[in-house]
Residue frames relative to the residue before (quaternion, step in Angstrom):
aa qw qx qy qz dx dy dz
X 1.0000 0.0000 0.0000 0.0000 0.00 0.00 0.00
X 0.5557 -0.6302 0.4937 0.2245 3.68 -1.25 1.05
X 0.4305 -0.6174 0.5684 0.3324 3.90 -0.76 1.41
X 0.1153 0.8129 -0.5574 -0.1229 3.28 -0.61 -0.11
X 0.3357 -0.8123 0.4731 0.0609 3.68 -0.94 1.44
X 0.0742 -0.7878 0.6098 0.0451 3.43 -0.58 1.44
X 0.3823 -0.6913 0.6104 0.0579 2.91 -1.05 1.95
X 0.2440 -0.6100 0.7521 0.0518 3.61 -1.79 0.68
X 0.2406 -0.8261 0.4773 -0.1784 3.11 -0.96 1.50
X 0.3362 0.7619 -0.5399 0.1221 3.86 0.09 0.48
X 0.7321 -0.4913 0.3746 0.2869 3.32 -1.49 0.46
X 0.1488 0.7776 -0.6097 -0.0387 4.11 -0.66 0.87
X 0.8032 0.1280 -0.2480 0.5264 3.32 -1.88 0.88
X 0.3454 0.5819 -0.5966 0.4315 3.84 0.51 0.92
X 0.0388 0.8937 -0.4437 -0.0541 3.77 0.08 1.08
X 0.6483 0.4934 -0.3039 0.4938 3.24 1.09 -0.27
X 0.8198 0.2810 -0.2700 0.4197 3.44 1.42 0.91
X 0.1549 -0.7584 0.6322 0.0335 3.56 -0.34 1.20
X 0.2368 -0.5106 0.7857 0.2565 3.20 -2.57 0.18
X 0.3065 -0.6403 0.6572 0.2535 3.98 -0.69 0.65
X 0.7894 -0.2039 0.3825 0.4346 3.43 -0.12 -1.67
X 0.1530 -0.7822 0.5984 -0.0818 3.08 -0.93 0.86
X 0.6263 0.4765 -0.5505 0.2786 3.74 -1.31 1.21
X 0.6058 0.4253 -0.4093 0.5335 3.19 -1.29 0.27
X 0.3838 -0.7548 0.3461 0.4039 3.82 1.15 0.73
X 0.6217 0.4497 -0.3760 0.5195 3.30 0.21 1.21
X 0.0885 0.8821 -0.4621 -0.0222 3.08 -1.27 1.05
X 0.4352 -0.7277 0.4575 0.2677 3.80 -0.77 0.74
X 0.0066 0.8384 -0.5418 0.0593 3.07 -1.05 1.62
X 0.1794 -0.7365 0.5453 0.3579 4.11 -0.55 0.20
X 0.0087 0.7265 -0.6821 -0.0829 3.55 -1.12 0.34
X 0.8328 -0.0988 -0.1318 0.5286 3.28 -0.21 1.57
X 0.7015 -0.3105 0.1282 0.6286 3.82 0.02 -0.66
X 0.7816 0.2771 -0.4221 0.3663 3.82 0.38 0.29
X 0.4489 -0.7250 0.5153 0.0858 3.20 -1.68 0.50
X 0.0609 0.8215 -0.5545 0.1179 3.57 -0.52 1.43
X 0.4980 -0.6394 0.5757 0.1087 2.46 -1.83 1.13
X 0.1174 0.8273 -0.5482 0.0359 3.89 -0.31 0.67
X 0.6461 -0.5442 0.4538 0.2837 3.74 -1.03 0.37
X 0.1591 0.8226 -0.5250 0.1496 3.45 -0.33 1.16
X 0.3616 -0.8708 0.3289 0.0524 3.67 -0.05 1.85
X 0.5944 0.5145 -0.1754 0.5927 3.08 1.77 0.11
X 0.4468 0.6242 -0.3336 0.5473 3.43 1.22 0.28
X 0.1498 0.7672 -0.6212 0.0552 3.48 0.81 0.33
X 0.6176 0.4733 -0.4883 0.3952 4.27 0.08 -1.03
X 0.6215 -0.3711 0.5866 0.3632 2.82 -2.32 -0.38
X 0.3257 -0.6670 0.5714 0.3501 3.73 -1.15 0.45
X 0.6967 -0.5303 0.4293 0.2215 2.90 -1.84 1.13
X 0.6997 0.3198 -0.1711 0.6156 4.02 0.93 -0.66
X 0.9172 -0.0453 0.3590 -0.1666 2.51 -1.50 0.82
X 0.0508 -0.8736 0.4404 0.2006 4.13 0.58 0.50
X 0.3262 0.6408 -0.5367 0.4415 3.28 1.69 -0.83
X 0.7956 0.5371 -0.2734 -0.0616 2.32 -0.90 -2.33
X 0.6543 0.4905 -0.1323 0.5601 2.87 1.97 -1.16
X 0.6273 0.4435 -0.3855 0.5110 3.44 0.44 0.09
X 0.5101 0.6773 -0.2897 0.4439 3.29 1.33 -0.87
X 0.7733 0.1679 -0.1748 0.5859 3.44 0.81 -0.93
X 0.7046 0.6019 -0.3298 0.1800 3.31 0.55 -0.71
X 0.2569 -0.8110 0.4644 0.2463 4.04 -0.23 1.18
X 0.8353 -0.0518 -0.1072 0.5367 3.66 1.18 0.03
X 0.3538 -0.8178 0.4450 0.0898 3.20 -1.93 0.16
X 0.2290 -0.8189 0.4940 0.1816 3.75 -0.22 0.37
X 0.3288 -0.7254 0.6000 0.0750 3.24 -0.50 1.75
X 0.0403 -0.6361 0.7187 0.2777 3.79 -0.95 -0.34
X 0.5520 -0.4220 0.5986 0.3987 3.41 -1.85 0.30
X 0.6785 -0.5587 0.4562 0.1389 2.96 -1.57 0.87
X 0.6475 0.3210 -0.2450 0.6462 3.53 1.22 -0.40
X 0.7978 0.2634 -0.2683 0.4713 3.76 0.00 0.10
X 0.4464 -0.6897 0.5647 0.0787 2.97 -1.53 2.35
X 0.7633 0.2145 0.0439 0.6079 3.65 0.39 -1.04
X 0.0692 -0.7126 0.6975 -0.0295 3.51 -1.85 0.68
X 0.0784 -0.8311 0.5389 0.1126 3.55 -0.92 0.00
X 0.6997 -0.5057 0.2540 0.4362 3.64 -0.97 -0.26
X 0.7611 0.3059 -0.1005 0.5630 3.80 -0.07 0.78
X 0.6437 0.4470 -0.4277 0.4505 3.04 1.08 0.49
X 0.7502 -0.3979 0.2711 0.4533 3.54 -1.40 1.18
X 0.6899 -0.4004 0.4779 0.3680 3.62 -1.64 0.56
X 0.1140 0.8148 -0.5344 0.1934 3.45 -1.07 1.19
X 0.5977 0.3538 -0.0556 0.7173 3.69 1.48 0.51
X 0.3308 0.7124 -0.5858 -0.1997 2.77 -1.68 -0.61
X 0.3032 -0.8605 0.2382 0.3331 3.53 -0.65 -0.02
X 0.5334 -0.7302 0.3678 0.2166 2.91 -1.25 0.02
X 0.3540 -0.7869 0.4591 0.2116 3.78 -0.61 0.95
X 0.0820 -0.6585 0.7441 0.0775 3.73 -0.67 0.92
X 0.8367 -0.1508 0.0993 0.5170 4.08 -0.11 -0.09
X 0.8560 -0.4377 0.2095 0.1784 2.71 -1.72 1.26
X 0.1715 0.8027 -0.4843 0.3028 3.48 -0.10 1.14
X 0.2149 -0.7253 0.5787 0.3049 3.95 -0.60 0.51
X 0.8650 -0.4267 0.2515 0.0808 3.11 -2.01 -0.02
X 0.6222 0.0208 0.1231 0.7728 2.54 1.80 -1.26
X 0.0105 0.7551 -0.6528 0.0603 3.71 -1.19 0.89
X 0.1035 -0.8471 0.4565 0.2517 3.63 -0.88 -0.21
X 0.1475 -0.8557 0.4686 0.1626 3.41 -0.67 0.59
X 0.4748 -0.6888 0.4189 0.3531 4.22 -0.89 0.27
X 0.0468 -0.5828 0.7991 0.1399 3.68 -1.96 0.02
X 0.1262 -0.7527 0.6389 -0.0963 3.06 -1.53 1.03
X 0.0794 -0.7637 0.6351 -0.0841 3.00 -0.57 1.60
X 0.8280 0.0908 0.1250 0.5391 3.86 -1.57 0.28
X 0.6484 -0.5646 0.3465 0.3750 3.69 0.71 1.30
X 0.6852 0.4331 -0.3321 0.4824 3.67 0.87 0.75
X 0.2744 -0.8366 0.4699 0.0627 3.05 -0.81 1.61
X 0.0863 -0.6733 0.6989 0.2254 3.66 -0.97 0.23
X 0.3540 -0.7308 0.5737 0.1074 3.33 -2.09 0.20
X 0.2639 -0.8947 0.3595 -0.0232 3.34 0.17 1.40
X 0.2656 -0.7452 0.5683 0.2262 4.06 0.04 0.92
X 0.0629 0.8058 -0.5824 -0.0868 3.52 -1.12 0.22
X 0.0160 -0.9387 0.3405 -0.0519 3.18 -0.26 0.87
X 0.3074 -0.8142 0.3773 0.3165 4.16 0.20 0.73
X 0.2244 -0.8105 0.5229 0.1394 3.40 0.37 1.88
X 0.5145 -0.5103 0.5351 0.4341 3.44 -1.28 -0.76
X 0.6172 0.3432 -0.3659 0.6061 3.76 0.71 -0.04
X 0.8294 -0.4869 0.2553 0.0991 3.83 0.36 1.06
X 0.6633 0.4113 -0.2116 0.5884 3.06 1.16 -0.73
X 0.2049 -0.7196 0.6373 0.1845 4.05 -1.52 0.23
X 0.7856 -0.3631 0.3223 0.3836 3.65 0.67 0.54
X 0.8376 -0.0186 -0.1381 0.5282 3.85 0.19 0.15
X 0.1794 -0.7569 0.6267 0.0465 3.11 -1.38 0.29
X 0.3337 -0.8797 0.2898 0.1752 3.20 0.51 2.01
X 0.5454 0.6761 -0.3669 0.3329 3.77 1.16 -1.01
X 0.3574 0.7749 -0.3004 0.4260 3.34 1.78 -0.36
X 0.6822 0.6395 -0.1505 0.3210 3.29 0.59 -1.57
X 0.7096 0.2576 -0.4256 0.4991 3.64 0.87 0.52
X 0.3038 0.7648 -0.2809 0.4938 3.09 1.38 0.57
X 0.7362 0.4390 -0.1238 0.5000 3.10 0.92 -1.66
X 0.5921 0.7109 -0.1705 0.3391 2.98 1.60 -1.22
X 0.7953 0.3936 -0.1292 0.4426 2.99 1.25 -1.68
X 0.6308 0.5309 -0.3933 0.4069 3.52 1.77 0.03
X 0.4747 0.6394 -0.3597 0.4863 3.38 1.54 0.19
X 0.6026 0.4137 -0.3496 0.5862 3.84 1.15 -0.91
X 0.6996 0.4194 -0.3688 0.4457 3.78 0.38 -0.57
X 0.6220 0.4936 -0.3587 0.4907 3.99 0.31 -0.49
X 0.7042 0.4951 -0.3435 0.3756 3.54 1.06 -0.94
X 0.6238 0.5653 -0.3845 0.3789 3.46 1.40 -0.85
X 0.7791 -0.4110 0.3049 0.3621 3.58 -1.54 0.73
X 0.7491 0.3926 -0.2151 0.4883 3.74 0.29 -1.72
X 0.8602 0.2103 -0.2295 0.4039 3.92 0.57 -0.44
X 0.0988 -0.7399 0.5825 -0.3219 3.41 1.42 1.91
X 0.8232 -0.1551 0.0808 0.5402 3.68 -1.32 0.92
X 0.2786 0.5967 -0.7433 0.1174 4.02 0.42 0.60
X 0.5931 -0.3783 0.5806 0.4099 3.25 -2.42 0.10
X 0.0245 0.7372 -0.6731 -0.0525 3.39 -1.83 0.54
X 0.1635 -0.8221 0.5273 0.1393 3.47 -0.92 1.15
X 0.0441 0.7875 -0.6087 -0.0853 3.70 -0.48 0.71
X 0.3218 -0.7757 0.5308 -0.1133 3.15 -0.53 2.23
X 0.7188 0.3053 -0.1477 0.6069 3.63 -0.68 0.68
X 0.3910 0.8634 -0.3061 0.0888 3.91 1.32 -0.25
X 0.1747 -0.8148 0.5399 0.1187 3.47 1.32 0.14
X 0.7839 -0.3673 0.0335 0.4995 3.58 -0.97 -0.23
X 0.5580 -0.7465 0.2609 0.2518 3.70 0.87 0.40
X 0.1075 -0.8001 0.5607 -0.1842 3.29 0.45 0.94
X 0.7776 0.3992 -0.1751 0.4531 3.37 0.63 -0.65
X 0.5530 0.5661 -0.3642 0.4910 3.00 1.25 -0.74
X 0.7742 0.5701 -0.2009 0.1876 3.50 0.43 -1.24
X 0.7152 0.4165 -0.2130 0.5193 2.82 2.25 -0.51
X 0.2836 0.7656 -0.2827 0.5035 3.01 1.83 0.17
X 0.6350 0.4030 -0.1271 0.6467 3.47 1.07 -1.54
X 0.5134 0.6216 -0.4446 0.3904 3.74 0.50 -1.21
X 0.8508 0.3294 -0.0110 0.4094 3.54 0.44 -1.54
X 0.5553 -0.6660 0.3550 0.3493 3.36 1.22 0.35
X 0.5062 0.4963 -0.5708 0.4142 3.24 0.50 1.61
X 0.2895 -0.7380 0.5253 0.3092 2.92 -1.48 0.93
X 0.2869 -0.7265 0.6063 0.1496 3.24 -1.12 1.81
X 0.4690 -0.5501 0.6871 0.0729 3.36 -1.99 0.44
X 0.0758 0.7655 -0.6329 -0.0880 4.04 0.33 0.34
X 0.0896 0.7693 -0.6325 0.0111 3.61 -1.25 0.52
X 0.0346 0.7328 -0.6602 0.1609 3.38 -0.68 1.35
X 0.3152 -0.7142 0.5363 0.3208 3.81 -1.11 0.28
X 0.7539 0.4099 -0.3041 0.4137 3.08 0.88 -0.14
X 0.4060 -0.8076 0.3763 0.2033 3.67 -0.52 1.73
X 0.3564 0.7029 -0.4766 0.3895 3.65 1.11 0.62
X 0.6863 0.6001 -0.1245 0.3917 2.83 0.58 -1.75
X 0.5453 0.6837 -0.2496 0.4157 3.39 1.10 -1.69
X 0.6182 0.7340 -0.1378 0.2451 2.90 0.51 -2.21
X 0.7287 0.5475 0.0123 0.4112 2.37 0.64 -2.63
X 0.6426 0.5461 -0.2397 0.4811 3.71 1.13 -0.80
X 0.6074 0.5423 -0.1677 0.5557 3.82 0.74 -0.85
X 0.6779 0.3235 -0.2895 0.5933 3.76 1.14 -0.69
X 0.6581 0.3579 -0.4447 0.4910 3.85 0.58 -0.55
X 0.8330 0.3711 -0.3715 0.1742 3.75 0.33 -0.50
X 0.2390 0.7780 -0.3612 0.4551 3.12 2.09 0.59
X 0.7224 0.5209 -0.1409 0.4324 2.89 0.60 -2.22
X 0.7230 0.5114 -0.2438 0.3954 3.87 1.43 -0.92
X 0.3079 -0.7480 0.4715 0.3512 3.14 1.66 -0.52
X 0.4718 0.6144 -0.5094 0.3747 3.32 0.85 1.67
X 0.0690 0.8303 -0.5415 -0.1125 3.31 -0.97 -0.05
X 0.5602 0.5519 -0.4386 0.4350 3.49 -1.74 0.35
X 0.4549 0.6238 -0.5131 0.3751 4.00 0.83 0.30
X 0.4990 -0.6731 0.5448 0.0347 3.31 -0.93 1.22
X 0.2479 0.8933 -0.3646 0.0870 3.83 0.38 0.63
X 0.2714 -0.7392 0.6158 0.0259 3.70 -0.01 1.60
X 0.4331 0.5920 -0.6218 -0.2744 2.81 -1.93 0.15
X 0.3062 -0.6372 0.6538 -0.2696 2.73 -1.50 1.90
X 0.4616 -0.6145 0.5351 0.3506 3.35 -1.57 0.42
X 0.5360 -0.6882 0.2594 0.4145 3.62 -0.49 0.47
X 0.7522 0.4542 -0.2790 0.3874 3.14 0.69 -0.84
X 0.4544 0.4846 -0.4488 0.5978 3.85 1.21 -0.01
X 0.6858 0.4622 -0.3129 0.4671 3.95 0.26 -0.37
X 0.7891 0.3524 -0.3566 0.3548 3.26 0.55 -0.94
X 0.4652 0.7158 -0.3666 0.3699 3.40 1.91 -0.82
X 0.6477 0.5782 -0.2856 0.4057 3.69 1.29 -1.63
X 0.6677 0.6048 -0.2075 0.3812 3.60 1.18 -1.08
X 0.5286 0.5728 -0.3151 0.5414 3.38 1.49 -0.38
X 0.5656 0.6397 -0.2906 0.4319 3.17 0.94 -1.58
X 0.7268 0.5938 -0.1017 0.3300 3.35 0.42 -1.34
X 0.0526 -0.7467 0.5118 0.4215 3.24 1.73 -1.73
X 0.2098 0.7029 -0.6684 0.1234 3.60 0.74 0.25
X 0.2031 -0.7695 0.6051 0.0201 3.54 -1.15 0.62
X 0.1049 -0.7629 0.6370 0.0347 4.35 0.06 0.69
X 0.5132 -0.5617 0.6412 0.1001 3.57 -1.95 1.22
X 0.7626 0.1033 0.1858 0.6109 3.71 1.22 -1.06
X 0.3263 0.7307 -0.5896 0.1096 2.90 -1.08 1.53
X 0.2096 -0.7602 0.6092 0.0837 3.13 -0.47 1.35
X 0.0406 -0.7422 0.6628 0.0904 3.84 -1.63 0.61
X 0.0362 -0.7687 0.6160 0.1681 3.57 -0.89 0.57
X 0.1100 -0.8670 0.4791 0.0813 3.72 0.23 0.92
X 0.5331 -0.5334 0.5014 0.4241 3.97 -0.82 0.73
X 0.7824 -0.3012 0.5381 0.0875 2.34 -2.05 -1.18
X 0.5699 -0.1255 0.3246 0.7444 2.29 1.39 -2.08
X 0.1421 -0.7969 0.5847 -0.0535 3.81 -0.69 0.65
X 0.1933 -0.5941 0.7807 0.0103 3.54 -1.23 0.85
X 0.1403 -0.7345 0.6557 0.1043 3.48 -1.30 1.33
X 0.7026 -0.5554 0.1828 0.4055 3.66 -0.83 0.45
X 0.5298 0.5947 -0.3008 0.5246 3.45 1.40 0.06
X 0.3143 -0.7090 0.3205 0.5438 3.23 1.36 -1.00
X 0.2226 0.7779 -0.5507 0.2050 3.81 0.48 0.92
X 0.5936 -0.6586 0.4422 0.1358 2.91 -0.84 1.86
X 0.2553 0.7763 -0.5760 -0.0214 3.83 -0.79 0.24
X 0.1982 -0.7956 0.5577 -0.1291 3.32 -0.94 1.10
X 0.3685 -0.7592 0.4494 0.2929 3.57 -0.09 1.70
X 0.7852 0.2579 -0.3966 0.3996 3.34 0.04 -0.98
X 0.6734 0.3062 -0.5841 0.3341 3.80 0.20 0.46
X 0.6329 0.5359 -0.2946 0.4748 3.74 1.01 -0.43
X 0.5386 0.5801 -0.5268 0.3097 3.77 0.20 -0.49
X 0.7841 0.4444 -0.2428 0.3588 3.96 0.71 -0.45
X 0.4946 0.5923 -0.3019 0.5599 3.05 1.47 -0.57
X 0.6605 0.4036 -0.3174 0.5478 3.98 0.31 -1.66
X 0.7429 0.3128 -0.5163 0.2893 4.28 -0.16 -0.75
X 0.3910 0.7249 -0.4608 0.3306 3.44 1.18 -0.59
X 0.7422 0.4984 -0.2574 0.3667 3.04 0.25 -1.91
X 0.6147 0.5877 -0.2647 0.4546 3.60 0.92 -2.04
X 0.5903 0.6190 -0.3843 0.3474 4.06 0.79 -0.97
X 0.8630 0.4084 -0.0995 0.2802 3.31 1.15 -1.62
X 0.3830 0.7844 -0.2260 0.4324 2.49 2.71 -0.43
X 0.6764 0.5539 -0.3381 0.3484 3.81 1.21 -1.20
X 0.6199 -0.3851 0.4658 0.5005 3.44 -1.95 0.13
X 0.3617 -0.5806 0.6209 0.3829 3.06 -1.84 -0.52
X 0.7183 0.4095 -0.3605 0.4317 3.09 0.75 0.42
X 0.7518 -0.2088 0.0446 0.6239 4.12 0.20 -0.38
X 0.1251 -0.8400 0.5134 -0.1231 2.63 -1.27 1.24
X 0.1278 0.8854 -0.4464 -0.0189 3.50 -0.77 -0.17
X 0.1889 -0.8201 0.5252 -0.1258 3.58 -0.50 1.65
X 0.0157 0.7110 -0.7016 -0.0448 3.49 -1.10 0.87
X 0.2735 -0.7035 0.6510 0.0805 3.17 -1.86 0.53
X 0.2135 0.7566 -0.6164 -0.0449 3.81 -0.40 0.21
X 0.2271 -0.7874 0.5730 -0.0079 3.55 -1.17 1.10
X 0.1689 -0.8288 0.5335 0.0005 3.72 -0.44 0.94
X 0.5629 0.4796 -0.4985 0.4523 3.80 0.84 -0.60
X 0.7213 -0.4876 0.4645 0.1617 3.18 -1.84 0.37
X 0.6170 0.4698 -0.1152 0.6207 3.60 -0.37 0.71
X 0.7497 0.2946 -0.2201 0.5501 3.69 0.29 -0.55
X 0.1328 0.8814 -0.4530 -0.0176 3.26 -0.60 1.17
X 0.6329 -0.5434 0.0744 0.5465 3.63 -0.41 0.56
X 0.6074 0.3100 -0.5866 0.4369 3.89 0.41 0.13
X 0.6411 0.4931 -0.5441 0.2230 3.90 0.22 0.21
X 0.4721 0.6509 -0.3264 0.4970 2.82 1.57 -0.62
X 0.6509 0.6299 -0.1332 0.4023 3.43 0.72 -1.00
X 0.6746 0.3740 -0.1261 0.6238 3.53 1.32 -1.19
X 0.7704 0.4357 -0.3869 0.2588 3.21 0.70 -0.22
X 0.0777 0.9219 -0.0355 0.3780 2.83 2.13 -0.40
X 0.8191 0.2767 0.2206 0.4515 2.45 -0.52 -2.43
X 0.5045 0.6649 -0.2414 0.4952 3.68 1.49 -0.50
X 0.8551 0.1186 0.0839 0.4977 3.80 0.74 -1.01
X 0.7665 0.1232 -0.2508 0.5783 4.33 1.32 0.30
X 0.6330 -0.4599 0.6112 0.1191 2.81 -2.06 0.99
X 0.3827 0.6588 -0.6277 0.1596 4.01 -0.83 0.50
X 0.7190 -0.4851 0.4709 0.1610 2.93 -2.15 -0.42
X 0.6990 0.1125 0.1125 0.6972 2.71 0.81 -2.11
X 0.0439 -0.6723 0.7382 0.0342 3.81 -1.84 0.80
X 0.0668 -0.7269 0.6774 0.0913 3.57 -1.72 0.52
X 0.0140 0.8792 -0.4395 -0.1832 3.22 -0.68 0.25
X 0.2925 0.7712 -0.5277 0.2032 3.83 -0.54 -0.13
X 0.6017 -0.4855 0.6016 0.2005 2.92 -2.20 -0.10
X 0.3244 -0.6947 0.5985 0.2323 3.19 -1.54 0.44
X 0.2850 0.7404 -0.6042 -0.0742 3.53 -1.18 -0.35
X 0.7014 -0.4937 0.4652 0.2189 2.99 -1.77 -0.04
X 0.1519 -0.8812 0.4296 0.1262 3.51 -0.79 0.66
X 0.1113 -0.9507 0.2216 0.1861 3.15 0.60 0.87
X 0.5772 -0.4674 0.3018 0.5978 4.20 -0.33 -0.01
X 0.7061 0.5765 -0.2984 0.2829 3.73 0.49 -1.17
X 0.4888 -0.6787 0.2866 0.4673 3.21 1.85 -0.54
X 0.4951 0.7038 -0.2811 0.4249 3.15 0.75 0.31
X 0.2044 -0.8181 0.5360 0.0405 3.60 -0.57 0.94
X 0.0347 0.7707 -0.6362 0.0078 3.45 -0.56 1.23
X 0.5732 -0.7062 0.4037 0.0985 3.07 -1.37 1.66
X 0.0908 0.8169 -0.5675 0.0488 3.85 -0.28 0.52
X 0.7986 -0.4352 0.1830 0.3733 3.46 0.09 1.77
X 0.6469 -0.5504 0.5062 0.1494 3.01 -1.73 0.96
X 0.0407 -0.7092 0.7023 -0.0460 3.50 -1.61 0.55
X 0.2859 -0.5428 0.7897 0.0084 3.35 -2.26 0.85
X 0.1530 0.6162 -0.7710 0.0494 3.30 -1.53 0.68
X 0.3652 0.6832 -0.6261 0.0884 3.15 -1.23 0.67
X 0.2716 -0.8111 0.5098 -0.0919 3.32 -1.16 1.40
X 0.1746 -0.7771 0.6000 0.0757 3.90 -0.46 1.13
C-alpha cells in the first residue's frame, strides 16, 4: 500500500484577512477593516473569547432563517444581516501573490456569503508558481464551479488565458467587477451548467494547461439542472480527464460537502488521470484564539 502524506494548508501574508474565533457554529472574522459574524456548521466547540468581545468588535451579523441548515449562491433570500456599527455594503479588500496583487469585491449578499473565501489562497498561490513556470506560459485555464473568481484573476494575473464558469450569472457578474477593479483583462466568462459545457468542450477537442473545480453539494444550472455530488462527482472527473493537455498539465480538486474526505477525494482522483506529481490535504483557517477551523479537502496533481 502507497504512504500517503496529508498535507494541511492555511492562508499566509493574506492581510486584509483574519479568523478571530470560532464556535457555537459561528464564526468572527475581519476582512479588511470590518468584522463579521457569519454561521459556520463546523464550529461545533465553545469559542475561546468571550461573547462581548465579539460583538465588541464585530460591525455585523448573519442570522439564518430558522428552517434552513445550508444556503448557497442564487438561492432565494434566506438570512439576513445584521448591523452592529456603521459599515457599507460592499467594500473591497487585496491578496498578493509573487508581487502581484488582485482586487476582490465583497459584498453582504442575502444568501450569506461576501464574495471570497480566503482558505482558497494557497491555491491562488499555487496557480501563480505554475503560470510562472516556462511549459505553462500563456497556457488555457478553466476555473469550473468559479463563483466570483479569485482564481481566475490570478490565473490572468500571470498570463493565462482563464475560462471562468459559474451557473450562476451573479457570480459571473461579480467576476468582471473584481477584474476591472484588478486592472485585468481578457477573462472568458460562461454561464452554463457545467457539465453541458464541459461535454461541448470535448466536442470541440478544446484541451486546458489548468483546471481547477470546486463542485457543491448540490447545484442548480441556469436552466434549472439538478446536480448532485454524490451522483455527479464521476461523471464531471471523467469529463475534466479528457479536458487535459497531453503534454503538462495540472488539476486541482477541492471538496467541501461532508463525508468526503481527503483519501476520497484522493481515490477518486486517482480513478480517472495520469501525472507525476500529487498532494493531498485539507485546508483551514487558523484562527488568533487558537483554534483551527477546517474548510474542506483538496487534490493537486500535475504531469
Amino acid at each position: 500500500m502507497t504512504n500517503l502524506e496529508i498535507n494541511l494548508l492555511s492562508p499566509r501574508g493574506f492581510s486584509d484577512y483574519e479568523l478571530i474565533d470560532a464556535g457555537n457554529f459561528e464564526k468572527l472574522e475581519r476582512f479588511g477593516k470590518y468584522f463579521l459574524i457569519r454561521p459556520e456548521t463546523q464550529a461545533l466547540w465553545r469559542p475561546k473569547l468571550p461573547e462581548k468581545e465579539w460583538f465588541k468588535l464585530a460591525h455585523a451579523r448573519f442570522v439564518r432563517e430558522a428552517q434552513k441548515s445550508s444556503y448557497r449562491s442564487g438561492d432565494a433570500e434566506n438570512g439576513g444581516w445584521e448591523k452592529l456599527k456603521a459599515m457599507p455594503d460592499q467594500w473591497n479588500i487585496e491578496y498578493k501573490t509573487l508581487q502581484k496583487t488582485i482586487t476582490l469585491k465583497l459584498s453582504l449578499t442575502s444568501f450569506g456569503h461576501i464574495g471570497v473565501f480566503p482558505e482558497q489562497a494557497p491555491n491562488w498561490d499555487y496557480l501563480a508558481q505554475m503560470f510562472s513556470k516556462k511549459e505553462f506560459q500563456n497556457g488555457q485555464l478553466l476555473n469550473a464551479f468559479g463563483y466570483t473568481g479569485a482564481a481566475s484573476l490570478v490565473g490572468c494575473a500571470f498570463g493565462a488565458q482563464v475560462t471562468h464558469l459559474d451557473a450562476v450569472k451573479q457570480v459571473v457578474n461579480w467576476n468582471k467587477e473584481n477584474m476591472e477593479l484588478s486592472g485585468l483583462d481578457g477573462i472568458r466568462r460562461i454561464v452554463d451548467d457545467a457539465v453541458k459545457f464541459l461535454k461541448r468542450e470535448i466536442k470541440r477537442e478544446k484541451k486546458y494547461q489548468g483546471i481547477i473545480i470546486d463542485p457543491p453539494a448540490y447545484g442548480r444550472g441556469p436552466n434549472g439542472e439538478r446536480w448532485v455530488l454524490d451522483e455527479g462527482i464521476n461523471e464531471l472527473l471523467e469529463l475534466c480527464s479528457q479536458l487535459t493537455h497531453e503534454g503538462h498539465y495540472f488539476f486541482i480538486l477541492n471538496l467541501y460537502a461532508f463525508g468526503y474526505t481527503t483519501l476520497v477525494a484522493n481515490n477518486l482522483v486517482d480513478s480517472y488521470f495520469d501525472y507525476t506529481h500529487k498532494e493531498i490535504g485539507e485546508f483551514y483557517l487558523q484562527s488568533n484564539s487558537g483554534m483551527p477551523m477546517p474548510r474542506g479537502t483538496y487534490v493537486r496533481i500535475s504531469r
